[in-house]
TORPA-4810 file (N, C-alpha, C, O; in nm, 3 decimals):
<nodes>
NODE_1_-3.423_-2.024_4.015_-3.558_-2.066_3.985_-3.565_-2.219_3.985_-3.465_-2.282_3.951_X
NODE_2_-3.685_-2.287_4.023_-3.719_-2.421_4.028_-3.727_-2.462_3.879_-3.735_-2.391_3.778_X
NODE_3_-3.721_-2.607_3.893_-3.759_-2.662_3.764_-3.912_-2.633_3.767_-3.964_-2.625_3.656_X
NODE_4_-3.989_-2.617_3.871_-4.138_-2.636_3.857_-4.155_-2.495_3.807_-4.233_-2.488_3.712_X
NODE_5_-4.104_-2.384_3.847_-4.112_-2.257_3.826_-4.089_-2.215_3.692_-4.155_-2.131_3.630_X
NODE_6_-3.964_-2.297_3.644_-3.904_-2.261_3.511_-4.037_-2.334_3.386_-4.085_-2.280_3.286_X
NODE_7_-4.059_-2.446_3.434_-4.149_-2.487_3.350_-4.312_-2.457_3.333_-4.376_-2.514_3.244_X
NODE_8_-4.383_-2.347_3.442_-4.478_-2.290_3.435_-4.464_-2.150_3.332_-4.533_-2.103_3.242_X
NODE_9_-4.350_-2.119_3.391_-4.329_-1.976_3.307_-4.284_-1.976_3.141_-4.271_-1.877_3.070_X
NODE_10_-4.261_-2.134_3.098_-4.237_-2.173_2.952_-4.410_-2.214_2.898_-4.452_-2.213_2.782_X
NODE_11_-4.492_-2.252_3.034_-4.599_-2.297_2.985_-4.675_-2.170_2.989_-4.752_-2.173_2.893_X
NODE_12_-4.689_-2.065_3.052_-4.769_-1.920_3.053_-4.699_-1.877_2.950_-4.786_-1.800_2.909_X
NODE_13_-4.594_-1.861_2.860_-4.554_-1.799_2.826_-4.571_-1.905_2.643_-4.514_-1.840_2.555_X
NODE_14_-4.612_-1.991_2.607_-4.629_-2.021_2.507_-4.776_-2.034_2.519_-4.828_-2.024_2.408_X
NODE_15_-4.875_-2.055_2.629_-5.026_-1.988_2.630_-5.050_-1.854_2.570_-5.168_-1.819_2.564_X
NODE_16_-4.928_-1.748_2.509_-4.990_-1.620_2.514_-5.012_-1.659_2.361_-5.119_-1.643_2.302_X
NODE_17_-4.869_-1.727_2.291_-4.873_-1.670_2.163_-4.933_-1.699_2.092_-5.017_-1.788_2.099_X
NODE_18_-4.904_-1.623_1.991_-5.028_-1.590_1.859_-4.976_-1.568_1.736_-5.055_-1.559_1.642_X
NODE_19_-4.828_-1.553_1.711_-4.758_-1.597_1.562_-4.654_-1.684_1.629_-4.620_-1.704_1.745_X
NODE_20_-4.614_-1.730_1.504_-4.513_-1.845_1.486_-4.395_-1.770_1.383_-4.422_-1.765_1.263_X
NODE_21_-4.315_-1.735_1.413_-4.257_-1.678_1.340_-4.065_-1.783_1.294_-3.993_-1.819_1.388_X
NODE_22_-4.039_-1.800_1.202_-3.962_-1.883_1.191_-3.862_-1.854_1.028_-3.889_-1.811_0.916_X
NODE_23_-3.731_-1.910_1.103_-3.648_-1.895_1.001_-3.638_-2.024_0.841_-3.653_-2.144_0.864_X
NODE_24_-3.622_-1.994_0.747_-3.622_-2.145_0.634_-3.464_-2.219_0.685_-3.439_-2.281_0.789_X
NODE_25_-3.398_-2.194_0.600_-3.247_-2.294_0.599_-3.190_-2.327_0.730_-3.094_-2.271_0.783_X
NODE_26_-3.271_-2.439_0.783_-3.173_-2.507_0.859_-3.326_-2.504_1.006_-3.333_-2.553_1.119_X
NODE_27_-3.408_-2.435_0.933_-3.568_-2.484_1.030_-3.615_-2.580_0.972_-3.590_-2.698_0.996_X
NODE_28_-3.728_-2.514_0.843_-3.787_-2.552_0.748_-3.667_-2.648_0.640_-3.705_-2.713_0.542_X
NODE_29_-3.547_-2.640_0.676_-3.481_-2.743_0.574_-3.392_-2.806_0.683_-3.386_-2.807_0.806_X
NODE_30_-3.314_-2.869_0.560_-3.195_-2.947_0.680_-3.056_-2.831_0.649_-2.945_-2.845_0.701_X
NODE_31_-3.091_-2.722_0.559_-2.988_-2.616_0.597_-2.898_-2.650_0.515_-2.788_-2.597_0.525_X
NODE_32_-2.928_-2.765_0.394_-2.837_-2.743_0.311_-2.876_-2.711_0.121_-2.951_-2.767_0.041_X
NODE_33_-2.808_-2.628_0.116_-2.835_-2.548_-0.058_-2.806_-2.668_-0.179_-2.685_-2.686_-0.193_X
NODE_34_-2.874_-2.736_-0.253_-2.768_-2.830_-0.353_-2.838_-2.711_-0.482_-2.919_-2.618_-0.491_X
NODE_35_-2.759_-2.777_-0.553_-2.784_-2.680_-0.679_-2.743_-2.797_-0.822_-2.636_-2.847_-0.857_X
NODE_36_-2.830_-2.803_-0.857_-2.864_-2.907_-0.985_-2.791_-2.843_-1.140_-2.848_-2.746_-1.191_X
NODE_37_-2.714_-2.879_-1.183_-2.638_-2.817_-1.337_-2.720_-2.794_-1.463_-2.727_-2.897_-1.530_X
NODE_38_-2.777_-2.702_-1.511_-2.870_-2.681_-1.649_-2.728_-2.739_-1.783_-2.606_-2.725_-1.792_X
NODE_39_-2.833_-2.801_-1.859_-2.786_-2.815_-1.955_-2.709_-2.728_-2.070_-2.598_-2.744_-2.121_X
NODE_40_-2.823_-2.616_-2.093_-2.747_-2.514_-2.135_-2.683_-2.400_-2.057_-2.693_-2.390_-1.935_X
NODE_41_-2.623_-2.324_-2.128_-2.541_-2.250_-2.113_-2.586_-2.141_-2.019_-2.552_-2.142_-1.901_X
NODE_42_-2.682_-2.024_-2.085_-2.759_-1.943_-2.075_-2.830_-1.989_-1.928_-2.807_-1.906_-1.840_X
NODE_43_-2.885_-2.067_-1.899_-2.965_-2.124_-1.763_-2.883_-2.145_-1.619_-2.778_-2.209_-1.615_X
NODE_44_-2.931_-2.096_-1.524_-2.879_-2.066_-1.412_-2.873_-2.200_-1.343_-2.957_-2.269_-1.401_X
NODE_45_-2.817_-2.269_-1.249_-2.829_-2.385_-1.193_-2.957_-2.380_-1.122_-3.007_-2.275_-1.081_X
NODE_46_-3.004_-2.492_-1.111_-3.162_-2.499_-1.012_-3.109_-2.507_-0.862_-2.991_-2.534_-0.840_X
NODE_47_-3.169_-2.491_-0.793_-3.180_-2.490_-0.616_-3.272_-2.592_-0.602_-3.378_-2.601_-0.665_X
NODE_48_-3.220_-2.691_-0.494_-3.313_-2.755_-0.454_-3.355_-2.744_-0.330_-3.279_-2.661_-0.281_X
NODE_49_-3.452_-2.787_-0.229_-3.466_-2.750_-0.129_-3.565_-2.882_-0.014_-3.687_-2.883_0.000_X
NODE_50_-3.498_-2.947_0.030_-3.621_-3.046_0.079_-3.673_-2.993_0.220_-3.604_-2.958_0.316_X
NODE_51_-3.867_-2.998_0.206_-3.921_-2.953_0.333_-3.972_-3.073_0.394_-3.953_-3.176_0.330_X
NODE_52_-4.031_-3.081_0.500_-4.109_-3.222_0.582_-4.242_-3.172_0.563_-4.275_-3.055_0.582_X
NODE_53_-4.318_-3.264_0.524_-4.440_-3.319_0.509_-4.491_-3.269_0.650_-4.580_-3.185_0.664_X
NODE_54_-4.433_-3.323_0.739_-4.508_-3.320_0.911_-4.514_-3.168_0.964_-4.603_-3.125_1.037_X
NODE_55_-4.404_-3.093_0.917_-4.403_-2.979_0.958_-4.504_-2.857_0.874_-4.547_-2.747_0.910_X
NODE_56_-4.520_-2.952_0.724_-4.617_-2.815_0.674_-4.782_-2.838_0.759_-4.882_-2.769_0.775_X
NODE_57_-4.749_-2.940_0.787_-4.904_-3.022_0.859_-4.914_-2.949_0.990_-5.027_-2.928_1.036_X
NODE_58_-4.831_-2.918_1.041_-4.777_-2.874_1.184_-4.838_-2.709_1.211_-4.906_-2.646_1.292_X
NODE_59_-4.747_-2.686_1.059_-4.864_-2.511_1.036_-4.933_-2.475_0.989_-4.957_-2.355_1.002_X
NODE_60_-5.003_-2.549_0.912_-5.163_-2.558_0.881_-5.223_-2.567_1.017_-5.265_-2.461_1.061_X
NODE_61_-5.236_-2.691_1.105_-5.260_-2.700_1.251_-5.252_-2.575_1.306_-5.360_-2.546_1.356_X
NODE_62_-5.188_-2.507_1.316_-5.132_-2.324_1.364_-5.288_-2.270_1.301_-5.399_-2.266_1.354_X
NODE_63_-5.245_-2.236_1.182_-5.335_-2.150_1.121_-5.449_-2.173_1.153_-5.519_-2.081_1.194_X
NODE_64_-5.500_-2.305_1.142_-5.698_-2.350_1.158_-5.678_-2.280_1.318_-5.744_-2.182_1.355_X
NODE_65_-5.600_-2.332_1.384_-5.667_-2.235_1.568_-5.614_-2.105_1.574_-5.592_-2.052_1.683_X
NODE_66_-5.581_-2.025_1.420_-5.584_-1.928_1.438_-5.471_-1.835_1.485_-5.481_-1.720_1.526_X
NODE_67_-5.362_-1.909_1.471_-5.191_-1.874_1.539_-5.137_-1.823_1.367_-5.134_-1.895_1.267_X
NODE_68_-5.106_-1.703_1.376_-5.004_-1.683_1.244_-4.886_-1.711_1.256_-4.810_-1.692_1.351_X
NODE_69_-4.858_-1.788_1.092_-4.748_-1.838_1.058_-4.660_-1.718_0.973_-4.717_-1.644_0.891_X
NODE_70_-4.503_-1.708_1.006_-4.430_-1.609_0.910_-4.313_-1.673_0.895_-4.263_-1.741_0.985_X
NODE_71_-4.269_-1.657_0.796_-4.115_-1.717_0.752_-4.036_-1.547_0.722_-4.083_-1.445_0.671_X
NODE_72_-3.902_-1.577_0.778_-3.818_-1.476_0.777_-3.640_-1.535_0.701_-3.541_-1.552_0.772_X
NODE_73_-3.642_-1.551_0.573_-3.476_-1.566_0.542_-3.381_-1.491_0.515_-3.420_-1.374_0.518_X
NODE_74_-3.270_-1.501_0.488_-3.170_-1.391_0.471_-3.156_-1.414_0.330_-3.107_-1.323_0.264_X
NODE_75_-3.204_-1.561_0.252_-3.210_-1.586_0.180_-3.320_-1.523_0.050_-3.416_-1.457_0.089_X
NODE_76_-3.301_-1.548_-0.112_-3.426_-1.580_-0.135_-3.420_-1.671_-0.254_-3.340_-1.683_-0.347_X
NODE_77_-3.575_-1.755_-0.207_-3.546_-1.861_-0.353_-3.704_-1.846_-0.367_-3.784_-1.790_-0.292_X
NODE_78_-3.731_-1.947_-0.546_-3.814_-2.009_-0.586_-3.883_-2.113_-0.510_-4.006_-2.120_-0.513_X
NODE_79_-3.813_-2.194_-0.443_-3.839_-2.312_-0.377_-3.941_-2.249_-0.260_-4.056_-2.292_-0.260_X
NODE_80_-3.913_-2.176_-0.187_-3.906_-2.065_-0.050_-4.068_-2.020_-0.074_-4.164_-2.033_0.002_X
NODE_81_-4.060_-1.972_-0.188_-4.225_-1.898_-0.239_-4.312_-1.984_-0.296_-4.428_-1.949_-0.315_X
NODE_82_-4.276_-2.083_-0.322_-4.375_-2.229_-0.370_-4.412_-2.268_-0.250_-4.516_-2.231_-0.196_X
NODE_83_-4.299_-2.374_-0.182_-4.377_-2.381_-0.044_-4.466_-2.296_0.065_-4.548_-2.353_0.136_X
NODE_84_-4.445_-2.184_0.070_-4.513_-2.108_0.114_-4.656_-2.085_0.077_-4.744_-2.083_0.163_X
NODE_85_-4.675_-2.071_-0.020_-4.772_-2.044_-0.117_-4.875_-2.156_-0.076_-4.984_-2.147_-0.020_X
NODE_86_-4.796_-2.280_-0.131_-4.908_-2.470_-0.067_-4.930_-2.429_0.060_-5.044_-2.457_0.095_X
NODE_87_-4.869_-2.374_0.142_-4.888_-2.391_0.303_-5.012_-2.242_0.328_-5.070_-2.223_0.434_X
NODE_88_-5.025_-2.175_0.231_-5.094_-2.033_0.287_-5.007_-1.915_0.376_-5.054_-1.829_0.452_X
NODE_89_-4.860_-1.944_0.339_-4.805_-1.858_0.427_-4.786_-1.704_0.367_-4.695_-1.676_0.289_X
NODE_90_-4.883_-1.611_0.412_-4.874_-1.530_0.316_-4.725_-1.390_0.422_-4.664_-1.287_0.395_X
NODE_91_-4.735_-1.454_0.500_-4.636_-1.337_0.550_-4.507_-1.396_0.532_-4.485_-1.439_0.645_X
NODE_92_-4.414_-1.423_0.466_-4.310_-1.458_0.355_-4.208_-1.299_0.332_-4.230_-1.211_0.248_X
NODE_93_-4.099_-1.302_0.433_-3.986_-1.201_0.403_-3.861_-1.238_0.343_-3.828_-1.345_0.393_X
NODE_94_-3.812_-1.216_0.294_-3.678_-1.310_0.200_-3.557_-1.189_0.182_-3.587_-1.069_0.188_X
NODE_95_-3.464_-1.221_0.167_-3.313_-1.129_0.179_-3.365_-1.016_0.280_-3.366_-0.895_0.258_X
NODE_96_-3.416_-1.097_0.420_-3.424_-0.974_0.529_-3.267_-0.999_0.658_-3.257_-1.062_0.763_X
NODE_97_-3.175_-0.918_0.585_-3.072_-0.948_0.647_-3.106_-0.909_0.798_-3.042_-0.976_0.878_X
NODE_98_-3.180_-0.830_0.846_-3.211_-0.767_0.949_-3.345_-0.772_0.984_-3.439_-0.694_0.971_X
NODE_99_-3.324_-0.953_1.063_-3.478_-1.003_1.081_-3.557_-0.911_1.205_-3.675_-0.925_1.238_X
NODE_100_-3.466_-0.823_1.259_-3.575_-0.743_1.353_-3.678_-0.618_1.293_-3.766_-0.555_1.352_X
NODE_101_-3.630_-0.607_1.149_-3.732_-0.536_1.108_-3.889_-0.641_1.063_-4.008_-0.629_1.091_X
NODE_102_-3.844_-0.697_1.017_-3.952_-0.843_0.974_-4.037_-0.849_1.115_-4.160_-0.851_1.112_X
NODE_103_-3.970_-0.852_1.227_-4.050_-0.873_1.317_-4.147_-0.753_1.392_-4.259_-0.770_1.439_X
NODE_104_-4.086_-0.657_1.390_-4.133_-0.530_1.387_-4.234_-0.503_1.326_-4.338_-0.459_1.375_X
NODE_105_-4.200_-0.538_1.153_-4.332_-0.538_1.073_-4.456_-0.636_1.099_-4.567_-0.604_1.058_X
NODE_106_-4.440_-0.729_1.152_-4.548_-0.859_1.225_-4.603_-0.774_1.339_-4.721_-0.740_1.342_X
NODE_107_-4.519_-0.742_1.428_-4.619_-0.684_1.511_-4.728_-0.597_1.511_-4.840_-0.614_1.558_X
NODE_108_-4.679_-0.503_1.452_-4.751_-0.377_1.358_-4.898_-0.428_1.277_-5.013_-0.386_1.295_X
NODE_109_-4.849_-0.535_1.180_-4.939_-0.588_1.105_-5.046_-0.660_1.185_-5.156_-0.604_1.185_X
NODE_110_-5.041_-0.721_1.222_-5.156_-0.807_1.340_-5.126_-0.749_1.469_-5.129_-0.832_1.560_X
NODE_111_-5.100_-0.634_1.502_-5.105_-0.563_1.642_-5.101_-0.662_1.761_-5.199_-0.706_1.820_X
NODE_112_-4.972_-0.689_1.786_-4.956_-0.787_1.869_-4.812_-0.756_1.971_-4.705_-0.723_1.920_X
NODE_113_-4.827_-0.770_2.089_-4.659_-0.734_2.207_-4.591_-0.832_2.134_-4.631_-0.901_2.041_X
NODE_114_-4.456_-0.829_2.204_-4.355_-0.878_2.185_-4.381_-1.023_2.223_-4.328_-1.116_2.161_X
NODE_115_-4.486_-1.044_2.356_-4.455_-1.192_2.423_-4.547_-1.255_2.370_-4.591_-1.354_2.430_X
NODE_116_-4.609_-1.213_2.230_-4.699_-1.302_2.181_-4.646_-1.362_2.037_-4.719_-1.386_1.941_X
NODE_117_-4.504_-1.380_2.043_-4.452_-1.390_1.895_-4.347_-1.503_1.959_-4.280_-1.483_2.060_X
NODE_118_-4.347_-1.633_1.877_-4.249_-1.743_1.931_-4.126_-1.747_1.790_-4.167_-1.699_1.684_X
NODE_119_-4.070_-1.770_1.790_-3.947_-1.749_1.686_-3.876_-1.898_1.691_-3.876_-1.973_1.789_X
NODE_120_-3.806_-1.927_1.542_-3.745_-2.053_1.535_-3.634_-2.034_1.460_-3.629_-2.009_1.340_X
NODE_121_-3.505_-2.052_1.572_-3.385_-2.013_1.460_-3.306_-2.114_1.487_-3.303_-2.177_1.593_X
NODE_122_-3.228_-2.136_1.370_-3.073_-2.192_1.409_-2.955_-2.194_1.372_-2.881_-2.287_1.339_X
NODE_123_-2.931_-2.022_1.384_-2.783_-1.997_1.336_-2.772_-1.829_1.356_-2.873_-1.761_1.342_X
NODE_124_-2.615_-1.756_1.396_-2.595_-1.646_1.426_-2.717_-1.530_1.415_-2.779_-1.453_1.487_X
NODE_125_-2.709_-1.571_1.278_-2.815_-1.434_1.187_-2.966_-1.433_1.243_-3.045_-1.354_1.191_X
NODE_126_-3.012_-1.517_1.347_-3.137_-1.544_1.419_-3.098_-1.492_1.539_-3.197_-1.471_1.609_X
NODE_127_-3.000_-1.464_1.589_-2.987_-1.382_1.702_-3.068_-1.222_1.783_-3.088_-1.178_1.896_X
NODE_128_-3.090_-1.185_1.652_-3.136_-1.040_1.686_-3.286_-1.053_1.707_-3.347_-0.996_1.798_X
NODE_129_-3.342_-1.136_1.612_-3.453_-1.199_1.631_-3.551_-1.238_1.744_-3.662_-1.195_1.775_X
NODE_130_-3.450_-1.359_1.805_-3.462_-1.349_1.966_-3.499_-1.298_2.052_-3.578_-1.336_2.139_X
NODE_131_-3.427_-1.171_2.033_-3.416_-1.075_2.144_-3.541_-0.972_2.113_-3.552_-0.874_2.187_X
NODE_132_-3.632_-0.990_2.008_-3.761_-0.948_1.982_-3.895_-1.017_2.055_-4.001_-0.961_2.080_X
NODE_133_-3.871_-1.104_2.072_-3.969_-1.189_2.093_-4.000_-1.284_2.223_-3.899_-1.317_2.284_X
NODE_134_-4.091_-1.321_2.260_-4.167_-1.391_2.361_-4.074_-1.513_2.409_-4.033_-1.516_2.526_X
NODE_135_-4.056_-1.569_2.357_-4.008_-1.727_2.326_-3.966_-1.748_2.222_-4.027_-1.707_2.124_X
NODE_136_-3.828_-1.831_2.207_-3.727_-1.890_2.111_-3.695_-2.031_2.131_-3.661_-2.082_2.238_X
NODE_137_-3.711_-2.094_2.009_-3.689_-2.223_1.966_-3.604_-2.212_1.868_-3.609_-2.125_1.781_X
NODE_138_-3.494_-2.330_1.878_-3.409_-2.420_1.806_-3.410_-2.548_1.770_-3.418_-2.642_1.849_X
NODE_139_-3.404_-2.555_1.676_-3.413_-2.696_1.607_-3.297_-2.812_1.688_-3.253_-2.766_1.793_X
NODE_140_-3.253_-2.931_1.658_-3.153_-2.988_1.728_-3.014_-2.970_1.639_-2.900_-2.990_1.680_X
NODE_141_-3.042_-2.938_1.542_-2.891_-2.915_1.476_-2.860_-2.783_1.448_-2.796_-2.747_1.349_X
NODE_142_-2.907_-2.708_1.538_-2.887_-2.533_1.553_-2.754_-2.542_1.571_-2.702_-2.651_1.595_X
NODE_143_-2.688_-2.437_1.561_-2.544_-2.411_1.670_-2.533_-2.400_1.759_-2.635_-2.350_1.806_X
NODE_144_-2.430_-2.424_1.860_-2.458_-2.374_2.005_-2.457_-2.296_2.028_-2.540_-2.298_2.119_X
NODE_145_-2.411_-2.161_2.019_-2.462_-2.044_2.043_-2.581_-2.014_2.023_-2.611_-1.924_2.102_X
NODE_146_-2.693_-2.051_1.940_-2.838_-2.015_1.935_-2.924_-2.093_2.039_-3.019_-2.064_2.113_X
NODE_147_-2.833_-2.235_2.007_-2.929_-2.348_2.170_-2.893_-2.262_2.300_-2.985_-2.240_2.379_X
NODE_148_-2.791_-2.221_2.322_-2.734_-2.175_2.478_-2.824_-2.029_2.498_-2.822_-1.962_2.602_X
NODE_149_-2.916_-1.990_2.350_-2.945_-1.858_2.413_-3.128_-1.882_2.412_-3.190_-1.802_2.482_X
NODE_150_-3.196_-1.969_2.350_-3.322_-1.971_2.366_-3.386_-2.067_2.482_-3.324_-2.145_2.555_X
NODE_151_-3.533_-2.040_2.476_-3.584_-2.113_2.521_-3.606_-2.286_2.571_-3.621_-2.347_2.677_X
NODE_152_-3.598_-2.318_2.426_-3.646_-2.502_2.378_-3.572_-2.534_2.260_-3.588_-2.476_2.152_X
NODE_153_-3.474_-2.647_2.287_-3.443_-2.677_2.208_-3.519_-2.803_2.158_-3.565_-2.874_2.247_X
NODE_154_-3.538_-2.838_2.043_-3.624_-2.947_2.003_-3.524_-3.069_1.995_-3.400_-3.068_1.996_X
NODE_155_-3.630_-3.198_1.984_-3.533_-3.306_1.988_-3.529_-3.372_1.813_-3.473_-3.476_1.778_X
NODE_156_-3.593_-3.292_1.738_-3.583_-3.292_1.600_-3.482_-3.210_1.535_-3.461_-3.096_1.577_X
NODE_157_-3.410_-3.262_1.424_-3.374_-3.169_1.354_-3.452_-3.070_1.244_-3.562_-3.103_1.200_X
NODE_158_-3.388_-2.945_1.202_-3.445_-2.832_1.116_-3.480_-2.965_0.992_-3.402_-3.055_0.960_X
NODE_159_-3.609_-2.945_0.944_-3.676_-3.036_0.801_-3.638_-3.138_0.817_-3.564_-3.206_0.745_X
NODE_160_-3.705_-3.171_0.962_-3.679_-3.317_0.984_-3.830_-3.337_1.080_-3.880_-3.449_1.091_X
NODE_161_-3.881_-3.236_1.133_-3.982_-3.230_1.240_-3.976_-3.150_1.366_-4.041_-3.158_1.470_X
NODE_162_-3.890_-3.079_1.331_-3.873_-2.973_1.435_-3.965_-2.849_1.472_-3.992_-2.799_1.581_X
NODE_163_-3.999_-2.819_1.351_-4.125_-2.752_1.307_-4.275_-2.772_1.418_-4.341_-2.717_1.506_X
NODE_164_-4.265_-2.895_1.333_-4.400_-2.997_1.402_-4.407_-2.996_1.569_-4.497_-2.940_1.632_X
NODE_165_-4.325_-3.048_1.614_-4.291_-3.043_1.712_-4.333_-2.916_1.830_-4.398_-2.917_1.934_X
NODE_166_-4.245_-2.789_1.738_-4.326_-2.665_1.787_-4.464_-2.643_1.823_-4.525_-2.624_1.928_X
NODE_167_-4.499_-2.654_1.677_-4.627_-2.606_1.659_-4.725_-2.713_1.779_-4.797_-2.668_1.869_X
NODE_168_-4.703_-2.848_1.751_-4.774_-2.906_1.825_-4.743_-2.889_1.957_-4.835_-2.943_2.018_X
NODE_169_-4.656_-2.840_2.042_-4.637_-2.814_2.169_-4.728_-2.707_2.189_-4.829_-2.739_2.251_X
NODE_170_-4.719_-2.564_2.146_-4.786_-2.501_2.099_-4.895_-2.496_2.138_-4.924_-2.443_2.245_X
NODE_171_-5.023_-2.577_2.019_-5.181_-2.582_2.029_-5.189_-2.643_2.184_-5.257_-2.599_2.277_X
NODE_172_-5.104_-2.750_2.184_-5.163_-2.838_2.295_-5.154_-2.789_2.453_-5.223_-2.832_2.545_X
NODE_173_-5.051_-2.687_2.462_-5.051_-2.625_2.603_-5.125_-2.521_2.591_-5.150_-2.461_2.695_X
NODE_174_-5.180_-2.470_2.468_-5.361_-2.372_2.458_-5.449_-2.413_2.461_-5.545_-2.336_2.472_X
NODE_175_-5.481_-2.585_2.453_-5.574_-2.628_2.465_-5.656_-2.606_2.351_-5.777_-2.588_2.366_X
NODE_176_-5.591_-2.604_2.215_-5.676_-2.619_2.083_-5.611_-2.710_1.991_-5.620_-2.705_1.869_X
NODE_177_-5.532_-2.809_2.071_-5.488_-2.940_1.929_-5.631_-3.011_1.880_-5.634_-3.034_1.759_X
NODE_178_-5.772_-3.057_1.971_-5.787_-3.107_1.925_-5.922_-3.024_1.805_-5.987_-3.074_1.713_X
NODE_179_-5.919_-2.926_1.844_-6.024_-2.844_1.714_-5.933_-2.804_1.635_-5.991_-2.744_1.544_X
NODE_180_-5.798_-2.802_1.613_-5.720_-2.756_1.495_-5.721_-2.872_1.450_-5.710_-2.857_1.329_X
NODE_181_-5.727_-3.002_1.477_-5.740_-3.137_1.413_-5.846_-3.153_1.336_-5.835_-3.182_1.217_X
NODE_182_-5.961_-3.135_1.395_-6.103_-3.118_1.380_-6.101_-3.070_1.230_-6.110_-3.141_1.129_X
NODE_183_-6.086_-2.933_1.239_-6.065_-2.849_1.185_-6.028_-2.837_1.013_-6.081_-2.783_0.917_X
NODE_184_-5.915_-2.911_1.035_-5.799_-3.013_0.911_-5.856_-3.143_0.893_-5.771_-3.181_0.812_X
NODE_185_-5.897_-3.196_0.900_-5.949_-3.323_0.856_-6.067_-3.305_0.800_-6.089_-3.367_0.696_X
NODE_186_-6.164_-3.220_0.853_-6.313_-3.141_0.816_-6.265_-3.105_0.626_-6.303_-3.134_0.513_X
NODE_187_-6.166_-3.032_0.690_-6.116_-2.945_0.524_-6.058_-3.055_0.449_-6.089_-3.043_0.331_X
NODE_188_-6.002_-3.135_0.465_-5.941_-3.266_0.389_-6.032_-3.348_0.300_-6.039_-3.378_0.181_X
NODE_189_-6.116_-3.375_0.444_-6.245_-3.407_0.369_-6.361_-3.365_0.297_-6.435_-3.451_0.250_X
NODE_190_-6.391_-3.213_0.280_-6.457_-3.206_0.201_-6.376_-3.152_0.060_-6.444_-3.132_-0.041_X
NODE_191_-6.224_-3.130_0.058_-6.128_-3.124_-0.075_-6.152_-3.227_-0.188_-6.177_-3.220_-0.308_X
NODE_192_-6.127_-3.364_-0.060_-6.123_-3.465_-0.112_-6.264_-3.521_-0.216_-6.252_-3.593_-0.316_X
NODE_193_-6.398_-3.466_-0.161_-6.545_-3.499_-0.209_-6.546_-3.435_-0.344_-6.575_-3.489_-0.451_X
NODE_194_-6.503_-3.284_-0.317_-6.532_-3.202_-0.438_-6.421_-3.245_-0.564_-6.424_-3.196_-0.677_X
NODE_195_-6.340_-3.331_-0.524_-6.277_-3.423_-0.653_-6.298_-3.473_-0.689_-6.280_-3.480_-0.810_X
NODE_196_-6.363_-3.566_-0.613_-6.503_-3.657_-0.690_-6.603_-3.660_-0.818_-6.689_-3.747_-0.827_X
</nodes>
């Protein structure tokens, strides 16, 4: 296949979709766990978790043109369901060791094919995932085995803007970045009035 060929069929083929479906540790973060010491005894250590600013902005942008957002971890935290929650992500799966059911259940739920679901992994356990879906993205500090098997690799790292990146590739080859902008700034601004 041509480069011109290869790159129409990445551009028809992120025109279809319609969720965003994506992994946390090591998308949505930089993939690493710290864990903070409680004072007392009885109290479990805290988890911390840092997300990017640009990327929750990235899927809000999604949502206003109407693209669903889902997070899928093997994990589960506090941190995980807070952010989610600020962002409106209400489709939120956690200790889904077996992200092809998660995805299964997305389809089902918003009745949607396979080639309308874009996925964001970067590591073994995102593998099966993959092989569900339309199109696959990796962050830049994925493993190589997940870069060598998807679509796009980003030139961001996971909770660094990799996210963003997506999403904004995304609207803009559908031709709705600039009413999902619209859109978000409209809502910003009238948040901002009613504080007033």
């Amino acid at each position: 296949m041509t480069e011109n060929s290869e790159q129409k069929s990445l551009v028809d083929r992120l025109g279809a979709i319609r969720l965003v479906a994506m992994d946390v540790d090591g998308v949505l973060t930089d993939g690493c766990i710290r864990y903070v010491e409680s004072d007392t005894v009885s109290a479990d250590a805290l988890e911390l978790k840092t997300f990017s600013v640009q990327d929750g902005l990235g899927i809000r942008l999604l949502q206003f043109a109407g693209i669903h957002v889902a997070w899928i971890s093997g994990r589960a935290s506090r941190c995980i369901e807070k952010r989610a929650m600020e962002l409106l992500v209400g489709d939120l799966y956690q200790r889904s060791g077996d992200k092809r059911r998660a995805i299964q259940d997305l389809e089902r739920k918003w009745e949607l094919k396979s080639d309308q679901i874009a996925y964001i992994g970067d590591d073994l356990n995102d593998l099966p995932a993959f092989q569900m879906v339309g199109i696959g993205f990796a962050p830049a500090n994925a493993v190589n085995d997940i870069k060598a098997s998807v679509d796009f690799v980003t030139e961001k790292p996971g909770g660094a803007g990799a996210v963003r990146e997506v999403c904004d590739m995304i609207l803009k080859v559908q031709g709705k970045w600039n009413d999902a902008v619209t859109k978000y700034l409209n809502q910003a601004i009238q948040s901002s009035e009613s504080l007033q």
